[in-house]
Backbone bond lengths (Angstrom), bond angles and torsions (degrees), N, CA, C in turn:
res aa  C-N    CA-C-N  psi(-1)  N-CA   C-N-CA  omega(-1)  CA-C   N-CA-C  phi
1 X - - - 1.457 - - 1.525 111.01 -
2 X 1.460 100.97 -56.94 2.064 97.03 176.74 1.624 99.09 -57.38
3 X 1.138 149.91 -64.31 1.089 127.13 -171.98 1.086 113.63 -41.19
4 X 1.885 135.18 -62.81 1.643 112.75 -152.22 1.435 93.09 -65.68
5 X 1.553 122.78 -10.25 2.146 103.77 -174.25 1.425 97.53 -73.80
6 X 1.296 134.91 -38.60 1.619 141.82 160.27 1.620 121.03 -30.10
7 X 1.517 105.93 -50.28 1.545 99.18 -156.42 0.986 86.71 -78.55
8 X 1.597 163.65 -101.97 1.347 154.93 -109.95 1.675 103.23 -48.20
9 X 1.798 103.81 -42.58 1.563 93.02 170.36 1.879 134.57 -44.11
10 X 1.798 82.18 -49.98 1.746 93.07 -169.96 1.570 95.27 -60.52
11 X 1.280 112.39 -55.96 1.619 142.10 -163.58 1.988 78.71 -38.28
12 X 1.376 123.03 -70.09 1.546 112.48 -160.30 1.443 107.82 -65.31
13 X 1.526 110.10 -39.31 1.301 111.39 -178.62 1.452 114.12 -55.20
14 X 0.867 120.16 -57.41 1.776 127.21 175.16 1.547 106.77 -19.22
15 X 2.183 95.75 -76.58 1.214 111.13 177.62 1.612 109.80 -32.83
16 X 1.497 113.57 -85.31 1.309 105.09 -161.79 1.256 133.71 -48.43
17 X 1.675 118.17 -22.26 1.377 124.37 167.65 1.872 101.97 -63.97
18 X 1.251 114.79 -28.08 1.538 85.67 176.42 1.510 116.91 -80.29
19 X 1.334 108.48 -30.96 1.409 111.17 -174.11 1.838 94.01 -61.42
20 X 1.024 129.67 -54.60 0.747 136.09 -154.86 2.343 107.06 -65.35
21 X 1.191 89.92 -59.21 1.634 108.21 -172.71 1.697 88.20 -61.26
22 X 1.017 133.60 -61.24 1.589 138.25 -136.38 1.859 89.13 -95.38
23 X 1.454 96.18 -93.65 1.931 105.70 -175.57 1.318 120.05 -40.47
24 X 1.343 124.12 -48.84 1.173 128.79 178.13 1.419 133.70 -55.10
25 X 1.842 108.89 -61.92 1.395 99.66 161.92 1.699 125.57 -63.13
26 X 1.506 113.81 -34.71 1.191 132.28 -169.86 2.080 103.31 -52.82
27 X 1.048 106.44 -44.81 1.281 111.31 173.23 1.687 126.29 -119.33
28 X 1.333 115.67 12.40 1.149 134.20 168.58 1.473 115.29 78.69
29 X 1.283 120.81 -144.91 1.761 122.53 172.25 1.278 124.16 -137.50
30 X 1.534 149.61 65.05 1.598 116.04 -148.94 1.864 109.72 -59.53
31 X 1.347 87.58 -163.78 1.429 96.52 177.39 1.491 118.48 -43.98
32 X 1.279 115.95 -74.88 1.601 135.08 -170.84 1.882 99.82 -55.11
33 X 1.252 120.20 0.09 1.610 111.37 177.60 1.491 95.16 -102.36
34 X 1.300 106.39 -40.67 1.760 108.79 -178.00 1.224 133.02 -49.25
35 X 1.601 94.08 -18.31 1.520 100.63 -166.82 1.625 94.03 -114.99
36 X 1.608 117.78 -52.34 1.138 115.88 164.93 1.340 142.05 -23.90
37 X 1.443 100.90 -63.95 1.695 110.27 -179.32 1.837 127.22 -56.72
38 X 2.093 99.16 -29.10 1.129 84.99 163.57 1.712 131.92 -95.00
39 X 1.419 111.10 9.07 1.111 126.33 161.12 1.547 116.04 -56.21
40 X 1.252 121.86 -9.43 1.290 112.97 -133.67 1.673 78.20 -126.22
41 X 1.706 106.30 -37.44 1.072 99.73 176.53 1.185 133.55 -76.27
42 X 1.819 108.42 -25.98 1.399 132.25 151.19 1.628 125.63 -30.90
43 X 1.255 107.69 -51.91 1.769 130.47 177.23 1.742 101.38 -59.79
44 X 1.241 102.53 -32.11 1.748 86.96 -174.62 0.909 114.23 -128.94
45 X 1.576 124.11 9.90 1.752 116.35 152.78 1.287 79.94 -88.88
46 X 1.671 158.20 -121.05 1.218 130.33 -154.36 1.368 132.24 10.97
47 X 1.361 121.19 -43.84 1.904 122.16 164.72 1.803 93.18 -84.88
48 X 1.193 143.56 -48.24 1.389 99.50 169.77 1.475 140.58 -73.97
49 X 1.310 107.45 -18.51 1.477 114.23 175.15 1.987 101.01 -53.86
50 X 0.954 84.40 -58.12 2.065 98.14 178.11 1.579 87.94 -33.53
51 X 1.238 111.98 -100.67 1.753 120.06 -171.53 1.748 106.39 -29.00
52 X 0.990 130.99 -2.44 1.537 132.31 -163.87 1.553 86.85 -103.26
53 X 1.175 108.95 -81.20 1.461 140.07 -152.34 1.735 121.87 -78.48
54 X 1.149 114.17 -45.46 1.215 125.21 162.79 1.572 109.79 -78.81
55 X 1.496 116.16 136.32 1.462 137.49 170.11 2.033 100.61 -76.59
56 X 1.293 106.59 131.61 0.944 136.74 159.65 1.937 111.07 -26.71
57 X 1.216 112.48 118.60 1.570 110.64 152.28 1.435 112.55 -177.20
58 X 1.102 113.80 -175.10 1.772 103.71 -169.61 1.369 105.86 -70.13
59 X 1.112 130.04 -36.26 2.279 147.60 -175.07 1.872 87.04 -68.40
60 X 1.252 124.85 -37.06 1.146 85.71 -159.39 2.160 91.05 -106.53
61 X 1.101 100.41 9.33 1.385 91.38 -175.88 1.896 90.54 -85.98
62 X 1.290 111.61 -67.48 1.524 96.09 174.34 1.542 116.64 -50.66
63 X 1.281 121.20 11.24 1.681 93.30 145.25 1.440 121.61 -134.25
64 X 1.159 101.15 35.83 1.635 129.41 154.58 1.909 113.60 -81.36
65 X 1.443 95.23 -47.75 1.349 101.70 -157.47 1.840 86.29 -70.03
66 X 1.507 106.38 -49.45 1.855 101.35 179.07 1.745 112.30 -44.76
67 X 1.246 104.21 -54.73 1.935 100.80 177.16 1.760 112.78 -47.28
68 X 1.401 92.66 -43.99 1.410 86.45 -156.95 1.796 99.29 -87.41
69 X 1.321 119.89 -7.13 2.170 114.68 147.83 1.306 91.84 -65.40
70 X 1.532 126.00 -83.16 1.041 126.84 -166.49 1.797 106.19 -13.00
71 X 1.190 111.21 -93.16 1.329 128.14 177.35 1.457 110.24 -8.36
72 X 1.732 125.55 -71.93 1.397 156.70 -113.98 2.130 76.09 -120.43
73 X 1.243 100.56 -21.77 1.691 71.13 176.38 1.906 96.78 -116.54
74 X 1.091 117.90 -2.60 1.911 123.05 179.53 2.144 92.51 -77.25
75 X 1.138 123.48 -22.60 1.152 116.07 -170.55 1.647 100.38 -88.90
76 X 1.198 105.69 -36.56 1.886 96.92 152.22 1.123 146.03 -18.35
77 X 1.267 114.20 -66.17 0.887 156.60 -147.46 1.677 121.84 -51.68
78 X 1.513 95.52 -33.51 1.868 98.71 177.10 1.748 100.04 -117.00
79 X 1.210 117.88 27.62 1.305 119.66 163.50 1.525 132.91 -60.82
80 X 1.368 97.37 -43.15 1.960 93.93 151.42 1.391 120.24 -67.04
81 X 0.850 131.58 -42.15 1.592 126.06 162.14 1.411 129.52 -29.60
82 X 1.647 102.93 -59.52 1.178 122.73 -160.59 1.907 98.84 -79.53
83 X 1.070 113.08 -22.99 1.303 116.24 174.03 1.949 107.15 -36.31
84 X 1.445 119.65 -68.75 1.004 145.50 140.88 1.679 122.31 -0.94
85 X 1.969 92.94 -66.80 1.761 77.46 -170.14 1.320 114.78 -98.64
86 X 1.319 101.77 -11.25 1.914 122.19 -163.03 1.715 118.08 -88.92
87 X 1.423 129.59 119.52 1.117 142.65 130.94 1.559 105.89 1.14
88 X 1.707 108.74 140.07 1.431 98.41 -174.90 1.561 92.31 -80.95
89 X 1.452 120.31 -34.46 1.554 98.25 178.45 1.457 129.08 -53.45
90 X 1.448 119.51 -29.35 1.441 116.53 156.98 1.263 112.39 -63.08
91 X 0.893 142.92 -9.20 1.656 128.96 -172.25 1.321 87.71 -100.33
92 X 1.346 144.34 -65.79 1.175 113.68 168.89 1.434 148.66 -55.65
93 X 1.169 96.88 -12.25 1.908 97.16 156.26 1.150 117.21 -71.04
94 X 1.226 106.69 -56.02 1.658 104.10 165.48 1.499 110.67 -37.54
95 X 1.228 157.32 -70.59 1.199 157.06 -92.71 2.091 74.00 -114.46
96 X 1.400 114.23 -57.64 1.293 134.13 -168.37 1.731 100.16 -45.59
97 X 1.546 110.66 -51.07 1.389 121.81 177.27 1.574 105.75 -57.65
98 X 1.160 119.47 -44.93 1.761 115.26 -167.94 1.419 105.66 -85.44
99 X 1.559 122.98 -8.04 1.262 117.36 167.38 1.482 111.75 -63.39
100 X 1.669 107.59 -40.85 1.503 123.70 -154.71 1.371 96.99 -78.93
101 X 1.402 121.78 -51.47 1.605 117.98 -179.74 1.020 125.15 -16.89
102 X 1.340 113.37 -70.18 1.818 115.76 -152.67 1.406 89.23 -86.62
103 X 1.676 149.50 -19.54 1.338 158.04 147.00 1.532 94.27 -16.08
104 X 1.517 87.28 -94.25 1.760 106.99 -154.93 2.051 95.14 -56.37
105 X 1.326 124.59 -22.28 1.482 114.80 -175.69 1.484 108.26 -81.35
106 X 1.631 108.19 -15.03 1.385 124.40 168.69 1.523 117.12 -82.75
107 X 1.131 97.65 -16.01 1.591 106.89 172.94 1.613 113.77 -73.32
108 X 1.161 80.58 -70.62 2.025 102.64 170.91 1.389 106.32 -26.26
109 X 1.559 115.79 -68.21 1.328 107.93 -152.17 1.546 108.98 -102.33
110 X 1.725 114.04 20.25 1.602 129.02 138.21 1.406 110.46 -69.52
111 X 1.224 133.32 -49.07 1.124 132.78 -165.02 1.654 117.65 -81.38
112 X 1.443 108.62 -6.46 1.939 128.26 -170.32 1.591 85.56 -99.03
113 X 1.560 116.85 -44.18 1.713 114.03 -162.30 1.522 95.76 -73.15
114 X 0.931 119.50 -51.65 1.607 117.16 -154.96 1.724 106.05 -96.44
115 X 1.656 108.09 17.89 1.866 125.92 166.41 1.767 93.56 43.69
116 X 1.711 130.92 42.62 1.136 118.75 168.52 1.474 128.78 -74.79
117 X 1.649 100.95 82.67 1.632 116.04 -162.83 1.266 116.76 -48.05
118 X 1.838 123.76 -36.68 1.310 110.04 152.22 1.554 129.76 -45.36
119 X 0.861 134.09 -56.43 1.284 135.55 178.69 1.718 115.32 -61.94
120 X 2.022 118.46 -22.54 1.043 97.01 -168.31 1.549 114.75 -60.27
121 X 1.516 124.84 -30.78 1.188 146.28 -134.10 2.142 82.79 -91.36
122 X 0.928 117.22 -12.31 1.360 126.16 170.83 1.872 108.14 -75.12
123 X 1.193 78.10 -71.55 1.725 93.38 171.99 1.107 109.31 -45.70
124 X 1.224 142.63 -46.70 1.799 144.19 175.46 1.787 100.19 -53.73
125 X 1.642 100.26 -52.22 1.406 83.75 -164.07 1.559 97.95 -85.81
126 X 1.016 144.68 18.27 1.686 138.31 165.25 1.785 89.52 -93.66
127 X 0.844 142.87 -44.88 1.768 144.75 165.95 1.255 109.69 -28.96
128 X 1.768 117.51 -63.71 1.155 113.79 -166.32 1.564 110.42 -86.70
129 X 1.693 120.11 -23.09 1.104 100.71 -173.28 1.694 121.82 -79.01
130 X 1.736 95.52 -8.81 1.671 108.24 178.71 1.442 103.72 -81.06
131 X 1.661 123.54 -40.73 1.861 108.30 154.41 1.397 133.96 -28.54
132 X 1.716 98.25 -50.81 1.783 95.68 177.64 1.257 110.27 -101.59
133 X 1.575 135.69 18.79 1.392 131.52 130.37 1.496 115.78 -39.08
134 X 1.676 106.98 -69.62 1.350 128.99 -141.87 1.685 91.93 -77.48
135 X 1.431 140.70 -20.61 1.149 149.66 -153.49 1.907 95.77 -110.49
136 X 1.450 105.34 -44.49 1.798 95.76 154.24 1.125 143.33 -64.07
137 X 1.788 108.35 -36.10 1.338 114.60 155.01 1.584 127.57 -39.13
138 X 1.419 99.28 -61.75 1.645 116.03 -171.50 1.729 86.94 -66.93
139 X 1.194 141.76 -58.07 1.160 113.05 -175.63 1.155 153.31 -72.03
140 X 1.510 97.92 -43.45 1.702 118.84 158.87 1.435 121.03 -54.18
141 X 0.794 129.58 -51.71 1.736 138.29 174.30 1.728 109.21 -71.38
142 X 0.728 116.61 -25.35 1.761 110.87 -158.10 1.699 85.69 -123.68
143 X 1.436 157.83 -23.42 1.100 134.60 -165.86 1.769 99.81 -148.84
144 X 1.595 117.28 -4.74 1.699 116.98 177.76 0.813 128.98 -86.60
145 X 1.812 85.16 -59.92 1.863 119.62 -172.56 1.557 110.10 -59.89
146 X 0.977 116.44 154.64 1.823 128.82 -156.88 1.561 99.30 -135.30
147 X 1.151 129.62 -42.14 1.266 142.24 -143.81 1.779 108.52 -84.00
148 X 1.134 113.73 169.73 1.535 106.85 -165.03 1.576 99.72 -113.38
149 X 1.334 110.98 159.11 1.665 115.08 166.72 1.666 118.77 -85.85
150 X 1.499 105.15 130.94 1.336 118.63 167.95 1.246 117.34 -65.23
């Protein structure tokens, strides 16, 4: 059981390191991804910080479930765009990633309802490692990266 609440994590993590390692540098970022993507990452460490930090009750689970639409539809969001700059194999990772979203945010807030203290200490470290995602994004892309868009 703790594993399948696990895999959707690894399962996204995987994904996004490819989108990320392979599509990304390979064709760069324009503006509107630079700023975007860590928004995106913003939207859903925000639904785990919630499951961290906030105590359990029915008021605060319905406004978990709003962050985590909220969230699951903000990762949308530059999909007409990307039509444009993206590889069909990126578009299907992408498509693969928005399957996993509302999954793994469905995971999360199984694992906040039912207080599975083994696993919270999981959830902390999926928290912090999506902090120093969202803190590479904003830096690497917007103040590192040198390179031009394809």
């Amino acid at each position: 059981m703790q594993f399948l609440l696990i895999l959707p994590f690894l399962l996204q993590a995987f994904a996004i390191a490819l989108d990320e390692g392979i599509f990304h540098y390979k064709r760069g970022l324009p503006r509107w991804e630079r700023i975007g993507h860590p928004l995106d990452t913003l939207g859903t460490l925000a639904c785990m910080l919630f499951v961290l930090f906030v105590p359990y009750s029915p008021l605060a689970l319905k406004i978990y479930i709003g962050l985590a639409i909220f969230s699951s539809l903000l990762i949308t969001k530059d999909e007409f765009v990307h039509a444009e700059h993206c590889p069909g194999a990126e578009q299907w990772l992408h498509a693969a990633l928005f399957i996993l979203h509302p999954i793994t945010l469905a995971a999360a807030g199984f694992i906040w309802i039912e207080s599975l203290a083994e696993l919270t200490l999981f959830l902390q470290i999926q928290a912090t490692l999506m902090a120093f995602f969202l803190l590479y994004q904003i830096v690497f892309w917007n103040f590192v990266w040198k390179g031009t868009v394809k």
